[in-house]
PyMOL Python script that loads the backbone (N, CA, C, O; Angstrom):
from pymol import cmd

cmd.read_pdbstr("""\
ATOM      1  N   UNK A   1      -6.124   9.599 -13.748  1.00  0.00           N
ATOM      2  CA  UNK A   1      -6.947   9.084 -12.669  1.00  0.00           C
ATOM      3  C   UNK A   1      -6.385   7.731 -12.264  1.00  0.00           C
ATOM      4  O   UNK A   1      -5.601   7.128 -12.997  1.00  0.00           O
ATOM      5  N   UNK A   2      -6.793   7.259 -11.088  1.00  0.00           N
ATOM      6  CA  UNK A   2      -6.265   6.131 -10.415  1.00  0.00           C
ATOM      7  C   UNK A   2      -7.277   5.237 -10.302  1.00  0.00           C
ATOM      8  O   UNK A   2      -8.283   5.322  -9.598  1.00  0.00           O
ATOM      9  N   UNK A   3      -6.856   4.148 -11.233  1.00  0.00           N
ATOM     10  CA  UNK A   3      -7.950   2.624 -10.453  1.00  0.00           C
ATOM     11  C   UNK A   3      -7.579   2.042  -8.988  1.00  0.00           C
ATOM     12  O   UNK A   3      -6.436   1.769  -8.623  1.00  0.00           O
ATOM     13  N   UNK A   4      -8.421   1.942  -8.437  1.00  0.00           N
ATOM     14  CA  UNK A   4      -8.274   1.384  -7.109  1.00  0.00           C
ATOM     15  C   UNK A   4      -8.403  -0.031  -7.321  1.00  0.00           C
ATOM     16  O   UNK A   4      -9.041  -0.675  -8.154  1.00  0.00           O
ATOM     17  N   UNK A   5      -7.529  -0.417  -6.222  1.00  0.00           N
ATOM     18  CA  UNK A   5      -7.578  -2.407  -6.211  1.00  0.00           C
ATOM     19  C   UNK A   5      -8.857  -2.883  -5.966  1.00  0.00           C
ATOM     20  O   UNK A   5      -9.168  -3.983  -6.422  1.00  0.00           O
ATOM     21  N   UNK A   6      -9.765  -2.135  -5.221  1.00  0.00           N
ATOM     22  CA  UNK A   6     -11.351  -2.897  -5.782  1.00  0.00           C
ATOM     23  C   UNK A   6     -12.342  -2.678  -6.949  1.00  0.00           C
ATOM     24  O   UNK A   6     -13.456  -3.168  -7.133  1.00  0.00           O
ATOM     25  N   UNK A   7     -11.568  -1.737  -7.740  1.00  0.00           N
ATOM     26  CA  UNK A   7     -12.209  -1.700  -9.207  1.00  0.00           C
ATOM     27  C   UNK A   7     -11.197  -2.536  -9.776  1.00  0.00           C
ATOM     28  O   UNK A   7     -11.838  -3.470 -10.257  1.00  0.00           O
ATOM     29  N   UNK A   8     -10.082  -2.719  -9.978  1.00  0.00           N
ATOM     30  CA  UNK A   8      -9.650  -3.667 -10.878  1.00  0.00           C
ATOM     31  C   UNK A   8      -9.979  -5.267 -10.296  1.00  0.00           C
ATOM     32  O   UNK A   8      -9.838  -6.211 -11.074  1.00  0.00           O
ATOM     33  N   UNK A   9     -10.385  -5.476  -9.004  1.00  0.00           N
ATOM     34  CA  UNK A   9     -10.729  -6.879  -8.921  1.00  0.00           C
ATOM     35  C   UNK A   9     -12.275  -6.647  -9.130  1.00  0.00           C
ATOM     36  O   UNK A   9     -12.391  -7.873  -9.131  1.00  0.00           O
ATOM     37  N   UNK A  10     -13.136  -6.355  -9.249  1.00  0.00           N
ATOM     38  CA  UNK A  10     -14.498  -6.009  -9.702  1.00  0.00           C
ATOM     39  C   UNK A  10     -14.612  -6.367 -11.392  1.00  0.00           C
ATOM     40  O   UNK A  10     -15.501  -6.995 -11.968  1.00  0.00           O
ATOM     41  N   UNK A  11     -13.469  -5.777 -11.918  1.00  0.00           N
ATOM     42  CA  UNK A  11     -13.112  -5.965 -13.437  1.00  0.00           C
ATOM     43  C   UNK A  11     -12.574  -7.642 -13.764  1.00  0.00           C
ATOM     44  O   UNK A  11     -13.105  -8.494 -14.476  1.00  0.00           O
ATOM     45  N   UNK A  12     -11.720  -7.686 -13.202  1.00  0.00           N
ATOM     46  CA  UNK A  12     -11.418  -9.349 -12.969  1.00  0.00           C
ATOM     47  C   UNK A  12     -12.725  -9.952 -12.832  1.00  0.00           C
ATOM     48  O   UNK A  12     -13.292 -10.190 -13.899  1.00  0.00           O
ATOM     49  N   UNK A  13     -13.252 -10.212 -11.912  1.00  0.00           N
ATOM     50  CA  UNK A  13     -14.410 -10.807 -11.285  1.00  0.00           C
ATOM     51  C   UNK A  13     -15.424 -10.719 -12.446  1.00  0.00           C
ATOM     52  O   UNK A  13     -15.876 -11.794 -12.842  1.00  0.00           O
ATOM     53  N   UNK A  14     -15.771  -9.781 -12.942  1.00  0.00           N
ATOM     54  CA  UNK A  14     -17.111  -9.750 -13.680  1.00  0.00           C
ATOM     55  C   UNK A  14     -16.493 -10.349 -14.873  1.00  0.00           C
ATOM     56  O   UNK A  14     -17.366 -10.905 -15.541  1.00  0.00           O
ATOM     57  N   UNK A  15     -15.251 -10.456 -15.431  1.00  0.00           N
ATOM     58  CA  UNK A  15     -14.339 -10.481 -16.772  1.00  0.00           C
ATOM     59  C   UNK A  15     -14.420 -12.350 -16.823  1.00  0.00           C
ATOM     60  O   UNK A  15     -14.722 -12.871 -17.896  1.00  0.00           O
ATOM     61  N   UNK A  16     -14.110 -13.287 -15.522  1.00  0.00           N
ATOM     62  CA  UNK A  16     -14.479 -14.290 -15.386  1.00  0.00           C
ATOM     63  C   UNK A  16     -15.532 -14.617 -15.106  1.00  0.00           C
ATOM     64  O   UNK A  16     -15.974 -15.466 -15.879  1.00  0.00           O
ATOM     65  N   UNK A  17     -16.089 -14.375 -14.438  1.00  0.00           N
ATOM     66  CA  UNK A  17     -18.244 -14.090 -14.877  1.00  0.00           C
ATOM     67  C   UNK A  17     -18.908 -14.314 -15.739  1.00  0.00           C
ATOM     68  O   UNK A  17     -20.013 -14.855 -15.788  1.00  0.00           O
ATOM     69  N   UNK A  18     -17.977 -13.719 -16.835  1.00  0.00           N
ATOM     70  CA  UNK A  18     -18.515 -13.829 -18.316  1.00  0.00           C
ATOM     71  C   UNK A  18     -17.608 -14.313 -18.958  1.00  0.00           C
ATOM     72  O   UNK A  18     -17.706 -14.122 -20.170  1.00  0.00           O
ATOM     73  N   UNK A  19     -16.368 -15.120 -18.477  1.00  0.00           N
ATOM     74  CA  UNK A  19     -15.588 -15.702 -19.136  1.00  0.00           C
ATOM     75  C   UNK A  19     -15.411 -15.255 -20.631  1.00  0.00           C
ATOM     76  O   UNK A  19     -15.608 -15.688 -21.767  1.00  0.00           O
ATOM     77  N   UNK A  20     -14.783 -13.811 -19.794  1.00  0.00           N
ATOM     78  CA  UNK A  20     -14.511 -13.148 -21.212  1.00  0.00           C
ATOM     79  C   UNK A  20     -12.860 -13.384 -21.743  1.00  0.00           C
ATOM     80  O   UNK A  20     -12.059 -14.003 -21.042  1.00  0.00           O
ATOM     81  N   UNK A  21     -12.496 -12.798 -23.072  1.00  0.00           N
ATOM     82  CA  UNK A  21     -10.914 -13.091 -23.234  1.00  0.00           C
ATOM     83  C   UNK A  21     -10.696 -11.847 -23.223  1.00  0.00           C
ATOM     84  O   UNK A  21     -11.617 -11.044 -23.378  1.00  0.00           O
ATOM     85  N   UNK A  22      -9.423 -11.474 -23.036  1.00  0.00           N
ATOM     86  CA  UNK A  22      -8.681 -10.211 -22.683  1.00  0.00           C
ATOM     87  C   UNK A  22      -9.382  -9.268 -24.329  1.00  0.00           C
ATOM     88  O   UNK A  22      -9.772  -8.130 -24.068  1.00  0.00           O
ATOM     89  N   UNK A  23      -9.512  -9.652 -25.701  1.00  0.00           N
ATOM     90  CA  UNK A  23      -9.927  -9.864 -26.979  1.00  0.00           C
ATOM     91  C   UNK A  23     -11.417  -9.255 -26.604  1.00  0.00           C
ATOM     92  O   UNK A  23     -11.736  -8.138 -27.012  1.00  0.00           O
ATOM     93  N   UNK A  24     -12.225  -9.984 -25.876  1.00  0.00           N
ATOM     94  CA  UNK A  24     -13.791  -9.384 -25.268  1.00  0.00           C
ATOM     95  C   UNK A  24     -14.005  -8.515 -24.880  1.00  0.00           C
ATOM     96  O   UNK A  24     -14.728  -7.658 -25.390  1.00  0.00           O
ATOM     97  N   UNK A  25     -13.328  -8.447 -23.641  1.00  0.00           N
ATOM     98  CA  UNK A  25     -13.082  -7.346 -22.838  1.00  0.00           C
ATOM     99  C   UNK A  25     -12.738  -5.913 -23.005  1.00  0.00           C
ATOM    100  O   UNK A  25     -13.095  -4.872 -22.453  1.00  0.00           O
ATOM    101  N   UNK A  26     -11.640  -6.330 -24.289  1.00  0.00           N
ATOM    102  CA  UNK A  26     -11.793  -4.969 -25.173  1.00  0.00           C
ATOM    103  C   UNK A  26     -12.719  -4.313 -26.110  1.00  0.00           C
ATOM    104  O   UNK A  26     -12.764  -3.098 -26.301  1.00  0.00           O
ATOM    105  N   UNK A  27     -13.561  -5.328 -26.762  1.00  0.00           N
ATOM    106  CA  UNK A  27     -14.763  -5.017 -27.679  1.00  0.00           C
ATOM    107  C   UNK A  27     -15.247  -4.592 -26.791  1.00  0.00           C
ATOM    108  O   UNK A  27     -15.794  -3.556 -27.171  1.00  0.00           O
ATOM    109  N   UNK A  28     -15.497  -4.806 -25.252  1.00  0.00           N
ATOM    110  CA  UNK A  28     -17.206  -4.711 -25.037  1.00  0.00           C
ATOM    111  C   UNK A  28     -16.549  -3.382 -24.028  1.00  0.00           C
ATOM    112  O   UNK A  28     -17.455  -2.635 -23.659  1.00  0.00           O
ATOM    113  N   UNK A  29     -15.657  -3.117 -23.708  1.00  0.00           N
ATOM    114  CA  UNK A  29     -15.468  -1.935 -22.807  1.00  0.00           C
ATOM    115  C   UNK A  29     -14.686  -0.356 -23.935  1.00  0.00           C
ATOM    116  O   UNK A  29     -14.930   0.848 -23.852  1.00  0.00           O
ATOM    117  N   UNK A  30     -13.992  -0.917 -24.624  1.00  0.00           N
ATOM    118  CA  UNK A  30     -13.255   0.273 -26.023  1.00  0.00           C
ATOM    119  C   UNK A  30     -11.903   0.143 -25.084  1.00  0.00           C
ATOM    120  O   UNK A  30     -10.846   0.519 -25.589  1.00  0.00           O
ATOM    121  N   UNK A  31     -11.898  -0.212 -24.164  1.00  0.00           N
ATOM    122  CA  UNK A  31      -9.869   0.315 -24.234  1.00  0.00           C
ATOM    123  C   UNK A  31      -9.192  -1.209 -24.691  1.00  0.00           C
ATOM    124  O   UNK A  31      -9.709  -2.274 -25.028  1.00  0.00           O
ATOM    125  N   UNK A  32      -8.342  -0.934 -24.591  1.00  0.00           N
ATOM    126  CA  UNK A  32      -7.188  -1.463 -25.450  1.00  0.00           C
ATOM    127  C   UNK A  32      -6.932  -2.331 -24.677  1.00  0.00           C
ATOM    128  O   UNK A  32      -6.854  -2.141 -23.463  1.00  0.00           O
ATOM    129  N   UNK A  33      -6.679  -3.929 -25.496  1.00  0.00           N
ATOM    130  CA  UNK A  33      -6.249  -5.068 -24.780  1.00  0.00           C
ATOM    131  C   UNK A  33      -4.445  -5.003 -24.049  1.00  0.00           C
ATOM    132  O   UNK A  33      -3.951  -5.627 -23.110  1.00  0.00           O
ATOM    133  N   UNK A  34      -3.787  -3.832 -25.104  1.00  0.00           N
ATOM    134  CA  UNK A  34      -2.324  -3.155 -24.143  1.00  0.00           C
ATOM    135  C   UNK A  34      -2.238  -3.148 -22.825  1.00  0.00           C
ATOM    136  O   UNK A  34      -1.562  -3.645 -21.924  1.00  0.00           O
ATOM    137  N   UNK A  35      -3.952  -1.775 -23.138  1.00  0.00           N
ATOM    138  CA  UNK A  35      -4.214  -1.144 -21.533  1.00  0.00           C
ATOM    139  C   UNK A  35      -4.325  -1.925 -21.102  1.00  0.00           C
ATOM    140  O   UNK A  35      -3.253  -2.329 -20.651  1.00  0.00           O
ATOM    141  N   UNK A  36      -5.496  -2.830 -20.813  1.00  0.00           N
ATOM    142  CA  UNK A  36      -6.210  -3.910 -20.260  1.00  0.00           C
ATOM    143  C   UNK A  36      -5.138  -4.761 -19.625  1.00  0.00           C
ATOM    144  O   UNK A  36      -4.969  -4.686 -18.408  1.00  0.00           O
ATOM    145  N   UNK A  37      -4.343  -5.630 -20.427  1.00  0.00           N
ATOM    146  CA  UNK A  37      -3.082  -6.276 -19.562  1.00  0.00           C
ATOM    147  C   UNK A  37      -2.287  -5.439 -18.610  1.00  0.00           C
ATOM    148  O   UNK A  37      -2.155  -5.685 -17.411  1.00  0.00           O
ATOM    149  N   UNK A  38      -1.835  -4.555 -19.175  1.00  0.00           N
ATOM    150  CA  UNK A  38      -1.102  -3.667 -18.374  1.00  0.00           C
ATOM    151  C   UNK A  38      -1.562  -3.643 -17.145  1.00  0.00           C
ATOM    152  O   UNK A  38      -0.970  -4.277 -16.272  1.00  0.00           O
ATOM    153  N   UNK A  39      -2.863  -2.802 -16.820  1.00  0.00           N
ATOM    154  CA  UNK A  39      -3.651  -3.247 -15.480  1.00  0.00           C
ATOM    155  C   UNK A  39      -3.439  -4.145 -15.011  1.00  0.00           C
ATOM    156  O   UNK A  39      -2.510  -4.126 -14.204  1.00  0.00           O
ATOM    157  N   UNK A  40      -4.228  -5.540 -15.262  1.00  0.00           N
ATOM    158  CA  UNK A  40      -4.112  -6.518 -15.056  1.00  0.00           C
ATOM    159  C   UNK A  40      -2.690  -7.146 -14.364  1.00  0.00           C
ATOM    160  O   UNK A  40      -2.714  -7.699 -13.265  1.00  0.00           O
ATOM    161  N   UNK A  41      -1.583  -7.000 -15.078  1.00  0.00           N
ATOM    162  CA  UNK A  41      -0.598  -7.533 -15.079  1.00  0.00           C
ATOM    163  C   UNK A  41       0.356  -7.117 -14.342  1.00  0.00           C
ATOM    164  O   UNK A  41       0.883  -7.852 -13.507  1.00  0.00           O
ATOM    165  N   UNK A  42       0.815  -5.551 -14.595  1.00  0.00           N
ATOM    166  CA  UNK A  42       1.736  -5.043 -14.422  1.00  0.00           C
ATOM    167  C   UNK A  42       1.471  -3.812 -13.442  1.00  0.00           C
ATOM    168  O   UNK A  42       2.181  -2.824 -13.260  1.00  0.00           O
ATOM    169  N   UNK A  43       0.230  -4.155 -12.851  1.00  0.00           N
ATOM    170  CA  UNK A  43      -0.039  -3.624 -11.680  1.00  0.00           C
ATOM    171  C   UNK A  43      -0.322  -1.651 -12.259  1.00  0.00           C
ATOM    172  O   UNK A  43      -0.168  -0.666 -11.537  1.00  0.00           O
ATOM    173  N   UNK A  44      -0.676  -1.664 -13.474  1.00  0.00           N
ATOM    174  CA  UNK A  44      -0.946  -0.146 -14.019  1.00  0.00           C
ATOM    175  C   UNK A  44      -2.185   0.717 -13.268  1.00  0.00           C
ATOM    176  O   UNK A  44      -3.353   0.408 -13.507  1.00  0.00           O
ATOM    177  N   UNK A  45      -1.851   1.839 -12.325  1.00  0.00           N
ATOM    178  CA  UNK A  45      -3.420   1.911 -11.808  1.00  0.00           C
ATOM    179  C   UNK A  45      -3.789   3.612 -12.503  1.00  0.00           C
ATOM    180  O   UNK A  45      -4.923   4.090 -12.495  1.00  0.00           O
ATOM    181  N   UNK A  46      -2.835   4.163 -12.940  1.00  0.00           N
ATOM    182  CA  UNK A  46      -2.872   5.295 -13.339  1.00  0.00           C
ATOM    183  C   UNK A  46      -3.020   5.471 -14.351  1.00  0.00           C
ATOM    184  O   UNK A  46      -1.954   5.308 -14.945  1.00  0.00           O
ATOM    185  N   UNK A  47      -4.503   5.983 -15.565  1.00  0.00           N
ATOM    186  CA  UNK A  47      -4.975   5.901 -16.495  1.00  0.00           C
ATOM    187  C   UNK A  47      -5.489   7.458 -16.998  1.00  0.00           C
ATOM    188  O   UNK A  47      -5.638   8.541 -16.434  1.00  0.00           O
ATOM    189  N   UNK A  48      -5.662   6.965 -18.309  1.00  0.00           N
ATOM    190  CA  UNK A  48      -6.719   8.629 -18.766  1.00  0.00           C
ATOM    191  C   UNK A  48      -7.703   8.264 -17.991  1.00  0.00           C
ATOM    192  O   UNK A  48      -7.859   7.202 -17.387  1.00  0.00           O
ATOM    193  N   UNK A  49      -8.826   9.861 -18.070  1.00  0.00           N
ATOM    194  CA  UNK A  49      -9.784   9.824 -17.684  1.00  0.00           C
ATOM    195  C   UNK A  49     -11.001   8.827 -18.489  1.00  0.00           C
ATOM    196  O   UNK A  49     -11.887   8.162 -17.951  1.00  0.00           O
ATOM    197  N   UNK A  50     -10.785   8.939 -19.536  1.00  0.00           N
ATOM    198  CA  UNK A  50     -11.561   8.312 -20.760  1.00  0.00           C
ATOM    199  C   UNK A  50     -11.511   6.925 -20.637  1.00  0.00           C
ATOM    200  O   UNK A  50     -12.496   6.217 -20.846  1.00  0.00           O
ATOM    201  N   UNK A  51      -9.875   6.284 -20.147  1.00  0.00           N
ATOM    202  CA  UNK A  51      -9.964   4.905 -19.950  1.00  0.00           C
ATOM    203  C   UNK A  51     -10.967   4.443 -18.448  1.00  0.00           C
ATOM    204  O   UNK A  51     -11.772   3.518 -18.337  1.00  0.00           O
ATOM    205  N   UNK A  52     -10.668   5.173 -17.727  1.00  0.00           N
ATOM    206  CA  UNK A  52     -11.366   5.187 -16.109  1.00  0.00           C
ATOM    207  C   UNK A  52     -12.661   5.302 -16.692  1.00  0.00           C
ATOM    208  O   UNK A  52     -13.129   4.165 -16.621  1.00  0.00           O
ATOM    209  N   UNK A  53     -13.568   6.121 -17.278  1.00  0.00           N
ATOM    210  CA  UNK A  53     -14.616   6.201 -17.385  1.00  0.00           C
ATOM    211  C   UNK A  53     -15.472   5.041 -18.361  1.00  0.00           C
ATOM    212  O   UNK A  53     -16.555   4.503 -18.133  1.00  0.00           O
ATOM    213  N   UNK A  54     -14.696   4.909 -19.337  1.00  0.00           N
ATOM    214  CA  UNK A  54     -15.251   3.400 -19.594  1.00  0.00           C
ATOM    215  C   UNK A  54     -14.901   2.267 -19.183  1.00  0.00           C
ATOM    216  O   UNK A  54     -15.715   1.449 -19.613  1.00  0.00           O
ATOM    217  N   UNK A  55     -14.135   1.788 -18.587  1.00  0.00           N
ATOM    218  CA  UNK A  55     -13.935   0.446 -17.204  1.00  0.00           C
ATOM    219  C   UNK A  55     -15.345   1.111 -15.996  1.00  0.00           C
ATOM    220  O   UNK A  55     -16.134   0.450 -15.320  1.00  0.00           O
ATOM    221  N   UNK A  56     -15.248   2.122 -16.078  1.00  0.00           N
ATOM    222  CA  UNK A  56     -16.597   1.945 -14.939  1.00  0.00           C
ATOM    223  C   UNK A  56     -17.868   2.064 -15.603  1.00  0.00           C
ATOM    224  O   UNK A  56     -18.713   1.305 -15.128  1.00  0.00           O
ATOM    225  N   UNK A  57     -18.265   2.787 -16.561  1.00  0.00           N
ATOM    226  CA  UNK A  57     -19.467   2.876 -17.822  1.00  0.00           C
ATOM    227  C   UNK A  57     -19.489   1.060 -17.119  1.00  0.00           C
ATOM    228  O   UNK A  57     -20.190   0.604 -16.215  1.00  0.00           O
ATOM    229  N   UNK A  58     -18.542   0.448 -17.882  1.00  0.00           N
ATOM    230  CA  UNK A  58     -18.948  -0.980 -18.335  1.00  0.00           C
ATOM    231  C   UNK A  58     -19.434  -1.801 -17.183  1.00  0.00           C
ATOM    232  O   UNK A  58     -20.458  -2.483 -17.221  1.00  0.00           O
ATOM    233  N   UNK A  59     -18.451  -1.666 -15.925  1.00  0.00           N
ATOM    234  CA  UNK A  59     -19.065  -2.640 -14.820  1.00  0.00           C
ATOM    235  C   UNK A  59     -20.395  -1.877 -13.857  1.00  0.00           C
ATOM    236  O   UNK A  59     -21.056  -2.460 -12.998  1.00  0.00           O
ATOM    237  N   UNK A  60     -20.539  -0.492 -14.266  1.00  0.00           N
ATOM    238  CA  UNK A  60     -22.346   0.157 -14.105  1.00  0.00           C
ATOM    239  C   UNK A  60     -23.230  -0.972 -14.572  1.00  0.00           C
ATOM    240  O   UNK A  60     -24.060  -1.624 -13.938  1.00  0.00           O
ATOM    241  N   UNK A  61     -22.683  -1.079 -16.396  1.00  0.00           N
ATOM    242  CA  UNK A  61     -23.755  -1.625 -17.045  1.00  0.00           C
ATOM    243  C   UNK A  61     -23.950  -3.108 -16.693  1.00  0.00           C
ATOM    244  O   UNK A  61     -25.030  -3.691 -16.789  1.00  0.00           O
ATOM    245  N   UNK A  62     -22.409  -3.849 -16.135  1.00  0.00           N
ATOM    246  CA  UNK A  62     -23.023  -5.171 -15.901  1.00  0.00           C
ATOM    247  C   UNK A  62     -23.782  -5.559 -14.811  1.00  0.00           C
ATOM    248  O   UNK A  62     -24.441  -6.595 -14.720  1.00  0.00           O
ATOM    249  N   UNK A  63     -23.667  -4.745 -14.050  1.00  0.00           N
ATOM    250  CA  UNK A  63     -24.055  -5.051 -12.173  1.00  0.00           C
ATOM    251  C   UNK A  63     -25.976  -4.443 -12.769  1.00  0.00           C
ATOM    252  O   UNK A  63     -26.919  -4.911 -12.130  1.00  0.00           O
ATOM    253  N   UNK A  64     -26.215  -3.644 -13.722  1.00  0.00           N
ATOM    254  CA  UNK A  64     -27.617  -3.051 -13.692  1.00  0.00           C
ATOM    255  C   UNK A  64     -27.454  -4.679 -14.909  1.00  0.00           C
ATOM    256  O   UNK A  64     -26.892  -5.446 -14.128  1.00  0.00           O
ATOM    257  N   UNK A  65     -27.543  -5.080 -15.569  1.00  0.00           N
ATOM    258  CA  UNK A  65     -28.142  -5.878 -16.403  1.00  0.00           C
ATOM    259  C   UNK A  65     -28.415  -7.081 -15.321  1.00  0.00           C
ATOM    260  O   UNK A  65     -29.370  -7.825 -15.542  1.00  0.00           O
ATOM    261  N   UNK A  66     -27.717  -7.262 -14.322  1.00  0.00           N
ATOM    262  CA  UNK A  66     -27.655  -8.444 -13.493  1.00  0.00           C
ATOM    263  C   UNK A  66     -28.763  -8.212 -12.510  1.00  0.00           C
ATOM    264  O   UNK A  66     -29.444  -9.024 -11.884  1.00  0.00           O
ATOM    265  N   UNK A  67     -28.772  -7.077 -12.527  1.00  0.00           N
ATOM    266  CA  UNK A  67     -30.108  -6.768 -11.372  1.00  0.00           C
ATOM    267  C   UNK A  67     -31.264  -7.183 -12.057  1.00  0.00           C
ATOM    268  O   UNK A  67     -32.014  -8.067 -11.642  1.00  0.00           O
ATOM    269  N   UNK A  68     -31.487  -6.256 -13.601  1.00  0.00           N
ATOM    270  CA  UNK A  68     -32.248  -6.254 -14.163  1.00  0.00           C
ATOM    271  C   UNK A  68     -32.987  -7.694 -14.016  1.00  0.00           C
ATOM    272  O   UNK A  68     -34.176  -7.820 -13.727  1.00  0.00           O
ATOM    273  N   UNK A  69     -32.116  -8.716 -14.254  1.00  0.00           N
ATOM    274  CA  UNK A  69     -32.677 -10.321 -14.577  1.00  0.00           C
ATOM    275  C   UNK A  69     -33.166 -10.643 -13.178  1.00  0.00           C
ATOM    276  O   UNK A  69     -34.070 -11.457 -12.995  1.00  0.00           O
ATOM    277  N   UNK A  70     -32.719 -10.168 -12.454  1.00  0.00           N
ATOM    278  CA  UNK A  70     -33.511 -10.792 -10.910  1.00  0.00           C
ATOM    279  C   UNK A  70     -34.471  -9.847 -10.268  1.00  0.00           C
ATOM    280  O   UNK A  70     -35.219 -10.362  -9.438  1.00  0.00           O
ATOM    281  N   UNK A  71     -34.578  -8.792 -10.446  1.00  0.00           N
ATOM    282  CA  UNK A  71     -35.730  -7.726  -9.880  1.00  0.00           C
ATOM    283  C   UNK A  71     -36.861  -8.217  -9.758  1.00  0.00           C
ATOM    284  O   UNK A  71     -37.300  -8.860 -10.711  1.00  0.00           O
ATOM    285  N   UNK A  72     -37.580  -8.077  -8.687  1.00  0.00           N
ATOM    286  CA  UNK A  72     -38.952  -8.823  -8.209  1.00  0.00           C
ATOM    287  C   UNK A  72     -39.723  -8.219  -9.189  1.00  0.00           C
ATOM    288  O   UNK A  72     -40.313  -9.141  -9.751  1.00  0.00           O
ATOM    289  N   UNK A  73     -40.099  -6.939  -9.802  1.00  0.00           N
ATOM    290  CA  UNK A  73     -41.006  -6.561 -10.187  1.00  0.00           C
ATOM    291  C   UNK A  73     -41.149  -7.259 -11.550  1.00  0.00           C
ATOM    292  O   UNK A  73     -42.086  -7.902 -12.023  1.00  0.00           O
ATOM    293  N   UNK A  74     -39.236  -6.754 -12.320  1.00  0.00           N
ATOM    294  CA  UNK A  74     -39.426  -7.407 -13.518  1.00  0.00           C
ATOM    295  C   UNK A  74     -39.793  -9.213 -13.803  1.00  0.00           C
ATOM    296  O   UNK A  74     -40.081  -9.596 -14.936  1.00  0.00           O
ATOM    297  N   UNK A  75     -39.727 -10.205 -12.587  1.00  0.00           N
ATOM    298  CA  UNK A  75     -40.344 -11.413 -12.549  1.00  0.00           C
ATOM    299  C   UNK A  75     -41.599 -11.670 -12.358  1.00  0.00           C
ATOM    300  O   UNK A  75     -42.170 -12.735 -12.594  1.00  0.00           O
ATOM    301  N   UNK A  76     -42.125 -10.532 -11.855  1.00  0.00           N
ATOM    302  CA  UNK A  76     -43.886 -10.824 -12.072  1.00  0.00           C
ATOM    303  C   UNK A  76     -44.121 -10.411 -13.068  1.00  0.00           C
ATOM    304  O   UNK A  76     -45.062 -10.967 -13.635  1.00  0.00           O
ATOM    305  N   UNK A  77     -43.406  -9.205 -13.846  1.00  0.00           N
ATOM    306  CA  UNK A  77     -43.879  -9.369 -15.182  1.00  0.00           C
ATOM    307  C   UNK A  77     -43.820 -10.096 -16.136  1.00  0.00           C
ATOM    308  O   UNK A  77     -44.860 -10.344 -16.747  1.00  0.00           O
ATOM    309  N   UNK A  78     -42.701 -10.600 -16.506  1.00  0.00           N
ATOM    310  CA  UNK A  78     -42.336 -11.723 -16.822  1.00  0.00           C
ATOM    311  C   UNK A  78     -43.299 -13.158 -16.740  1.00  0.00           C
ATOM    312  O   UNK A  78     -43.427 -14.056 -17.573  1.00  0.00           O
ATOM    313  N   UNK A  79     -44.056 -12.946 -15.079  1.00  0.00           N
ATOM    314  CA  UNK A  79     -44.974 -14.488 -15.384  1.00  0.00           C
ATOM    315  C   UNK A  79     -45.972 -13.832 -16.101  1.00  0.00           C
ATOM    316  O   UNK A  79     -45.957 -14.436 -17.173  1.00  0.00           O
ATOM    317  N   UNK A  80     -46.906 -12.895 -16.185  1.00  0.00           N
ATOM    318  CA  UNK A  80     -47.908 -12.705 -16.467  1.00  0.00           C
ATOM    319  C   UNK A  80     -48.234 -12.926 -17.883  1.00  0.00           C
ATOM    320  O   UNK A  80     -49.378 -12.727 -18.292  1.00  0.00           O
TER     321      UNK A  80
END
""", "prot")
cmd.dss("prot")
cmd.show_as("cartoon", "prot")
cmd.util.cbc("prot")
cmd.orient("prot")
C-alpha cells in the first residue's frame, strides 16, 4: 500500500504535537523506527498493509482523543 504525502505530513505534524522521538513514535504506533525514518527521510511511501494500518489506527486515535478533550458535551460534563 501507498502512504500519501498528506498522511505522512499528518504523521509529522501530530509526531511534533506531541514532541515525540522517532524512539516514541515507535512504541506508541508498533512499526519500526527503520520504517519510520525511512518514510520520513528517504521519501519511502510504499509499505505493508499492516504498517499502513497502524500509522492510520494511530493518527484515528490521536485526532479522536483531541476531540474527545474539547467536545461541548464532554465539557458540560466535566463542569457538573
Amino acid at each position: 500500500m501507498k502512504l500519501s504525502e498528506n498522511q505522512v505530513i499528518a504523521i509529522k505534524r501530530k509526531r511534533g504535537e506531541l514532541d515525540m522521538s522517532i524512539n516514541g513514535l515507535e512504541k506508541a504506533t508498533g512499526v519500526s523506527r527503520w520504517t519510520l525514518i525511512s518514510i520520513f527521510k528517504h521519501d519511502h511511501r510504499n509499505v505493508s498493509s499492516k504498517t499502513f494500518k497502524k500509522l492510520n489506527d494511530w493518527l484515528i486515535n490521536q485526532y479522536e482523543l483531541a476531540t474527545a478533550n474539547v467536545h461541548p458535551t464532554k465539557e458540560v460534563a466535566n463542569n457538573e
